[in-house]
C-alpha positions in Angstrom: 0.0 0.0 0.0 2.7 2.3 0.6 4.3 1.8 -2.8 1.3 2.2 -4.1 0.8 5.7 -2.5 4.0 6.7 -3.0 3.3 5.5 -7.2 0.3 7.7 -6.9 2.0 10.7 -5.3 4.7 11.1 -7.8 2.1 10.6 -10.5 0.2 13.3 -8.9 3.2 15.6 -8.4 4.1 15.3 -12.0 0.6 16.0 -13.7 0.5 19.2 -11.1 4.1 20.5 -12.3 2.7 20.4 -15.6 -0.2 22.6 -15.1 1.4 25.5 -13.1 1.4 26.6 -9.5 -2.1 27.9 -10.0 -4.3 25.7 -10.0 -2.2 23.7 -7.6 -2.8 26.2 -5.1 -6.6 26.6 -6.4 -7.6 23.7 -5.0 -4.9 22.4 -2.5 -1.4 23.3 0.1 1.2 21.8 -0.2 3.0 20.9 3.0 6.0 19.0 4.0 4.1 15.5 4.0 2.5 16.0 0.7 -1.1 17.7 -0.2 -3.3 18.5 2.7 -7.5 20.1 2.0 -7.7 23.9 2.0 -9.6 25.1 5.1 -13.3 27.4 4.5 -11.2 30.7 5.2 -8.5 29.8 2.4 -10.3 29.0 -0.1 -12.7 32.1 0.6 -9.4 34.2 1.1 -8.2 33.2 -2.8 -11.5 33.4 -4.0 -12.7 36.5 -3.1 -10.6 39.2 -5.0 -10.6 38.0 -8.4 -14.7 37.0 -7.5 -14.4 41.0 -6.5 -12.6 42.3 -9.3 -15.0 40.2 -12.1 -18.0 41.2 -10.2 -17.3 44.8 -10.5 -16.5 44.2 -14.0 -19.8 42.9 -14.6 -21.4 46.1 -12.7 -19.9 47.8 -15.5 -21.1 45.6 -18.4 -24.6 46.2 -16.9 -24.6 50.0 -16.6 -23.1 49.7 -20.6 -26.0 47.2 -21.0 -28.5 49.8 -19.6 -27.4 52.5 -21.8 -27.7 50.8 -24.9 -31.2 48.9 -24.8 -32.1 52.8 -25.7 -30.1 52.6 -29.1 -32.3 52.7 -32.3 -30.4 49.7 -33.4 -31.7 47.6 -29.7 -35.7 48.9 -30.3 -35.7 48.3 -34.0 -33.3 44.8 -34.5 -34.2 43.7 -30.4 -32.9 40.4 -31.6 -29.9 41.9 -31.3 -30.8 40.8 -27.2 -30.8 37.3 -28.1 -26.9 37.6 -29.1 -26.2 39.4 -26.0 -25.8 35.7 -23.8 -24.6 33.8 -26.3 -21.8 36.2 -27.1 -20.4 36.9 -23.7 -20.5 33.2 -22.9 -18.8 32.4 -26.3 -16.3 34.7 -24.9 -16.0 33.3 -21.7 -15.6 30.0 -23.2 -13.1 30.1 -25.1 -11.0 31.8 -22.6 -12.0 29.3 -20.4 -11.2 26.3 -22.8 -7.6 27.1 -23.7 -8.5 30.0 -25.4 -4.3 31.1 -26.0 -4.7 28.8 -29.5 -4.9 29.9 -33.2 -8.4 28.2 -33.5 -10.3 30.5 -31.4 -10.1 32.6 -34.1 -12.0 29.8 -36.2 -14.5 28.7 -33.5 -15.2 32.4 -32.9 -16.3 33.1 -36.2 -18.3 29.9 -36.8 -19.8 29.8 -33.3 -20.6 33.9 -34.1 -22.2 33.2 -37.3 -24.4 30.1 -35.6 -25.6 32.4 -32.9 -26.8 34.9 -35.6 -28.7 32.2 -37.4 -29.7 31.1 -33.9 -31.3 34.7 -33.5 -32.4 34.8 -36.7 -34.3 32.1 -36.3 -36.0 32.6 -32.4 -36.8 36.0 -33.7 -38.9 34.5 -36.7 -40.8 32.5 -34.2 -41.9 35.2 -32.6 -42.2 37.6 -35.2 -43.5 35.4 -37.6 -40.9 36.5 -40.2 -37.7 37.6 -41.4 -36.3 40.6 -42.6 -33.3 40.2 -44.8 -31.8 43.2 -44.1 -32.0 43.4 -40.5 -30.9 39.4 -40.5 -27.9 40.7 -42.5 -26.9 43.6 -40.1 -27.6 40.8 -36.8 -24.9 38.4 -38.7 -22.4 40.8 -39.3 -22.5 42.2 -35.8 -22.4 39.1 -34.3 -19.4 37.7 -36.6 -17.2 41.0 -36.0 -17.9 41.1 -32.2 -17.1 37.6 -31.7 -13.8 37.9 -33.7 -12.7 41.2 -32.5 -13.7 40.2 -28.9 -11.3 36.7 -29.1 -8.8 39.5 -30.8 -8.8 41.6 -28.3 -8.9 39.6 -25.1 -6.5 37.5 -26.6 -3.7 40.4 -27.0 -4.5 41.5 -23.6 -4.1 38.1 -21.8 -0.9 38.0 -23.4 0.3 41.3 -22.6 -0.8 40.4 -18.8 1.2 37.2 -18.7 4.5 38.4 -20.4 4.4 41.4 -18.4 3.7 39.1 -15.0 6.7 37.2 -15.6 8.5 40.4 -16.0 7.8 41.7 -12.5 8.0 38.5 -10.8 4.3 37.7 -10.2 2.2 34.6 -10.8 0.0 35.4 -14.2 -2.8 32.6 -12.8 -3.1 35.1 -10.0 -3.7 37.9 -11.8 -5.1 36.7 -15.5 -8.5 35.4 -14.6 -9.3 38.7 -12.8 -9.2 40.6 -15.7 -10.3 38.3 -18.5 -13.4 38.3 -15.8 -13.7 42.1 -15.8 -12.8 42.5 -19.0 -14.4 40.2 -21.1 -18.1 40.8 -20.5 -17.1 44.9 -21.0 -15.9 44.5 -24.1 -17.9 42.2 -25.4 -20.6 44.2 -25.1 -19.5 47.5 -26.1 -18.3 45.7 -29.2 -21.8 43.8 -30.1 -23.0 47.6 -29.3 -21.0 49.7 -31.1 -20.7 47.2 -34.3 -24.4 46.9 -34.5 -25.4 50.1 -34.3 -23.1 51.5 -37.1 -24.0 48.6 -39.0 -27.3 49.8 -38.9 -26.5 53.2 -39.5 -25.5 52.2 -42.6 -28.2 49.5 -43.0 -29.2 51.4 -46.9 -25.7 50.2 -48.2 -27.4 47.2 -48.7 -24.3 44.9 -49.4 -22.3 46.5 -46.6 -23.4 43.9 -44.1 -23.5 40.8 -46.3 -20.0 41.8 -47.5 -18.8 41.8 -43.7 -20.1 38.3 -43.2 -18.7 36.7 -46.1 -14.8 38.3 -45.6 -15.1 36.9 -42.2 -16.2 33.4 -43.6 -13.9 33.9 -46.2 -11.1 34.0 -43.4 -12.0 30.7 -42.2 -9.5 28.1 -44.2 -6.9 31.0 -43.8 -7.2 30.5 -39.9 -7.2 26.6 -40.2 -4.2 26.2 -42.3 -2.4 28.1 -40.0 -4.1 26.6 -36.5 -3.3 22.7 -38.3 0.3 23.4 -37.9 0.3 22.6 -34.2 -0.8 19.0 -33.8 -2.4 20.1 -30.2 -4.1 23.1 -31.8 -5.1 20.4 -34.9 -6.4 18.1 -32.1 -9.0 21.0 -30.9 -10.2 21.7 -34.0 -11.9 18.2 -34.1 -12.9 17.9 -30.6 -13.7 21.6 -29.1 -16.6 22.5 -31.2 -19.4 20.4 -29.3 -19.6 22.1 -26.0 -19.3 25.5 -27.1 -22.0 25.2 -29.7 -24.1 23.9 -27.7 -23.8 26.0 -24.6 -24.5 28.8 -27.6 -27.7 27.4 -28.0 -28.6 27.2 -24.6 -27.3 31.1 -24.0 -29.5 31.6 -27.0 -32.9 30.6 -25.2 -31.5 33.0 -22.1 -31.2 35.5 -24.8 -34.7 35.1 -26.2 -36.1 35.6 -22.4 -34.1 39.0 -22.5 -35.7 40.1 -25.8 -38.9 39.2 -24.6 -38.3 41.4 -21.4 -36.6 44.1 -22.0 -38.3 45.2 -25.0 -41.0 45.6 -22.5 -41.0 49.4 -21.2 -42.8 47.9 -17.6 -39.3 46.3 -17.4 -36.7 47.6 -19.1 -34.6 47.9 -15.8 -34.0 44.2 -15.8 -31.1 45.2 -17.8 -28.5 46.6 -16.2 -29.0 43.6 -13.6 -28.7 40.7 -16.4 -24.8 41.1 -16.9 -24.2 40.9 -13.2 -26.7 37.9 -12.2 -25.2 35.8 -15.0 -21.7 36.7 -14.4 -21.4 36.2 -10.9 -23.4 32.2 -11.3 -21.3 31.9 -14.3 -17.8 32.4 -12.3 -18.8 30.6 -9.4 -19.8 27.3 -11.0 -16.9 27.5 -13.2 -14.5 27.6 -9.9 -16.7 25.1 -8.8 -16.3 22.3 -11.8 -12.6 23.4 -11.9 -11.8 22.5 -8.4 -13.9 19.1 -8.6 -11.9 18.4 -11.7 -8.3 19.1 -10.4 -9.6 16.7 -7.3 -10.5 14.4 -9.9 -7.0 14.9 -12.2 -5.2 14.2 -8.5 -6.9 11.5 -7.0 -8.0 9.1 -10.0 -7.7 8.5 -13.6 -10.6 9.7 -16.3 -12.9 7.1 -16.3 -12.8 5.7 -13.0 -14.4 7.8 -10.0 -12.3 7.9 -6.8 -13.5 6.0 -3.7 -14.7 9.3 -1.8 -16.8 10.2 -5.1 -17.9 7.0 -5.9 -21.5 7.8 -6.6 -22.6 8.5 -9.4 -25.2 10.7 -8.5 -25.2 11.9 -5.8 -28.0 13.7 -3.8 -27.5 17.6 -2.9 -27.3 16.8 0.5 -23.6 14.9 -0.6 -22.7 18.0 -2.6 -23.0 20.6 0.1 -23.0 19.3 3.7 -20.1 16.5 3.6 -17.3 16.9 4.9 -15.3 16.6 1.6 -13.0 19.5 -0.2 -15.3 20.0 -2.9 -18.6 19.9 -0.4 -16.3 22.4 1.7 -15.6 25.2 -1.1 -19.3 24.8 -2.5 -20.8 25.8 0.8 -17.8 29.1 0.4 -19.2 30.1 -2.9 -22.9 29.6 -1.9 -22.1 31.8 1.2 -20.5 34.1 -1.1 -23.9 35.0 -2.9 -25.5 37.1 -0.9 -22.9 39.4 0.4 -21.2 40.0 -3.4 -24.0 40.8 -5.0 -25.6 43.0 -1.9 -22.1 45.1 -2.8 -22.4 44.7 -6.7 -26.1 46.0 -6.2 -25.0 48.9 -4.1 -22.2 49.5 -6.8 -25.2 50.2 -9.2 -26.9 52.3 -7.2 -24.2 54.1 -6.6 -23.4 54.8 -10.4 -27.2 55.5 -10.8 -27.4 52.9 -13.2 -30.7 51.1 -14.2 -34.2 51.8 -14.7 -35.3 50.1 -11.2 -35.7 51.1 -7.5 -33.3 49.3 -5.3 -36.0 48.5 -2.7 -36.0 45.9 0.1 -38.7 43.6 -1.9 -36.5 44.1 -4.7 -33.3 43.1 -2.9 -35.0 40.0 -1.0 -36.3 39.1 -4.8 -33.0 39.6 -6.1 -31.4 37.9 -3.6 -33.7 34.8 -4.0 -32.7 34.2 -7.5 -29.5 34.7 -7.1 -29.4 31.9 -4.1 -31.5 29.6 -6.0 -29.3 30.2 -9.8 -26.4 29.0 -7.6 -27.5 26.6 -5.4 -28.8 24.7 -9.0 -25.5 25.2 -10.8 -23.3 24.0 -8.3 -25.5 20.9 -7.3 -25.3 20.3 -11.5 -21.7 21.4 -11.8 -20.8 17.9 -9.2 -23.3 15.7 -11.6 -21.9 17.4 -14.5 -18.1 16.8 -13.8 -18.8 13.0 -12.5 -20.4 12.1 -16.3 -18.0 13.6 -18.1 -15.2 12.2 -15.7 -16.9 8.9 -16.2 -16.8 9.6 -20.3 -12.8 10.0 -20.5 -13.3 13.6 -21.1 -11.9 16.5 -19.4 -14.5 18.4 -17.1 -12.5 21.9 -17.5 -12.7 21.6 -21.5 -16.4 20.1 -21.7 -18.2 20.7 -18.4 -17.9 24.5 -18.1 -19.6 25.5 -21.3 -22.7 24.0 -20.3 -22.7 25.1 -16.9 -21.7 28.4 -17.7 -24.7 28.1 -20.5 -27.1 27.0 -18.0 -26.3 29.5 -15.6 -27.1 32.3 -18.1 -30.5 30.4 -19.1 -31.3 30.4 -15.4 -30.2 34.1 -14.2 -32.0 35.6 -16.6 -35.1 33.4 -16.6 -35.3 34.0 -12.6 -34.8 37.9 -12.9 -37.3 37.5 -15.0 -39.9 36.5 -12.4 -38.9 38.9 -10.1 -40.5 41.7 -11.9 -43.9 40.5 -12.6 -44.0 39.2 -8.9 -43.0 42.6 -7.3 -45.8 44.3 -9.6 -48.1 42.0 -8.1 -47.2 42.4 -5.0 -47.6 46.0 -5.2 -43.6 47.0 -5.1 -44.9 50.3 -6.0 -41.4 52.0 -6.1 -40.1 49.5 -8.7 -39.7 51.9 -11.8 -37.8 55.0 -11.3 -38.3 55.8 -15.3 -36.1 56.6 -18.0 
């Protein structure tokens, strides 16, 4: 037995040196004797900042998100909602699926295009028809954002991480902080900006056609040059699946925002969307990365380790036991309520939204929030045990989806909470325009 655990140790040791100090110290300390569990407070203590930092970044994508609903562009093309999810978590997943490749710039602009068609096609349902010129301008805007957003975040990253190294610092540390307060900023100042001279321009009827197909045009250009690396090569086969799909399921978070938003009684739902969905969407993704670097330590894919032997287990197992990963989901739970009562003040602060920041509203708020969490972290262990069980790797294919679902679920939940404080008589929900 003690060979064995000295085999496994070294094995352990080996696969962790070849990932980096950061997620080492993510999810474990290392002490003279070998790995020992965080404690509550460390793992809140590393937590905290860059869930700080991102939340505040997401305060900002809100107020952005707030100011543009208004745009002719938003009232006229308000399919131009529906992109708004599936954008931002395109961005967010291929940063958090190895996004420093060549073929992001490929699965950006296919996955962009699909989530056009995508709106295209919910807003025909609803409508009962399309209008070729408006679907034009929606492609072209989503294509360009989603290049120029992969672009963008991409030089930045880099520039973070060379000049890291430079002064010394750990880039895991500091990296995911901004990519999280970044991303969602630019993202949607992009989709903004892009669509609304787009549609400026919406009478130079090939303008918009003649975007989309130089960006399509792109495509075998970015695959030659992505096939030269034969990791980069293996992506391009297998890294399409959870992205599209957690596209499509953004997309249906999207539709609820169109439907919403576009409604004047509730137009203030917007500056809260970006946060809501943020804030479940970075949790659940620490979440499914720690259960997976447990998983990568302890066990090889396919086979479950002894202590997470079930295959699915109840939520009970998932946030009372006394396990790391039941340990740091009751620390994110906890850390619900008290980030987003400082993201919320953060917003009233700035003056941003069309909504009173009343008790009921908080307590409503507050609710959802609890209850998009509590779902997505219970999912995020059933999630990461199937895939496990598959031979896949839950940081690549599990995070998509749950950052997908969380999306779906914020916004379907905010939602609710409008109609229900109107009917409760939250008389001091609308402040106006």
């Amino acid at each position: 037995r003690e060979l064995k655990a000295s085999r496994n140790t070294c094995k352990s040791e080996s696969w962790l040196s070849s990932l980096g100090n950061g997620v080492t110290e993510m999810v474990l300390t290392r002490s003279a004797h070998g790995f020992l569990p965080e404690s509550s407070y460390t793992i809140a203590a590393q937590i905290f900042l860059p869930f700080l930092l991102g939340g505040l970044g997401m305060v900002a994508a809100g107020i952005v998100m707030d100011i543009v609903q208004h745009w002719d562009v938003f009232k006229v093309i308000t399919e131009v909602f529906i992109l708004v999810p599936a954008l931002v978590g395109l961005k967010g997943n291929l940063e958090m699926t190895l996004a420093s490749r060549l073929s992001t710039a490929v699965q950006a602009t296919v996955v962009g295009f699909l989530a056009a068609l995508a709106a295209v096609g919910l807003g025909a349902l609803s409508r009962g028809g399309v209008e070729l010129d408006q679907a034009a301008v929606l492609c072209a805007s989503s294509v360009t954002t989603a290049f120029v957003a992969a672009l963008s975040l991409g030089l930045v990253m880099i520039g973070v991480v060379i000049g890291s190294r430079k002064v010394g610092i750990n880039p895991d540390n500091v990296a995911t902080p901004i990519a999280a307060s970044l991303g969602d900023l630019i993202t949607l100042s992009l989709l903004a900006g892009v669509s609304s001279t787009l549609f400026q321009y919406r009478d130079v009827w090939y303008l918009s056609p003649l975007v989309c197909v130089v960006f399509l045009l792109l495509i075998p250009l970015w695959v030659l040059i992505a096939r030269r690396s034969p990791q980069i090569k293996e992506v391009l086969k297998s890294g399409w699946q959870p992205v599209i799909v957690a596209m499509s399921i953004s997309s249906f978070g999207g539709l609820i925002l169109d439907k919403t938003v576009s409604d004047p009684n509730f137009e203030g739902m917007a500056v809260f969307t970006p946060v809501i969905n943020g804030v479940g969407g970075n949790l659940v993704a620490i979440q499914a990365s720690r259960i997976s670097t447990y998983l990568h330590l302890w066990s090889i894919p396919g086979v479950l380790p002894y202590k997470m032997r079930q295959h699915w287990p109840n939520p009970c197992a998932t946030f009372f036991s006394s396990g790391v990963n039941s340990k740091s989901a009751r620390v994110l739970f906890l850390l619900v309520v008290p980030g987003h009562l400082l993201f919320l003040f953060a917003i009233n602060m700035l003056q941003g939204g069309h909504a009173a920041i009343t008790p009921a509203f908080i307590c409503c708020y507050l609710s959802a929030a609890l209850l998009q969490v509590g779902i997505l972290i219970y999912t995020a262990d059933l999630i990461v045990r199937l895939m496990w069980r598959k031979g896949l790797d839950p940081d690549n294919f599990s995070i998509p989806y749950l950052t997908a679902l969380g999306d779906l679920l914020g916004t379907g939940f905010l939602a609710l909470c409008f109609p229900l404080l109107q009917f409760f008589g939250d008389a001091n929900l609308s402040v106006g325009s």
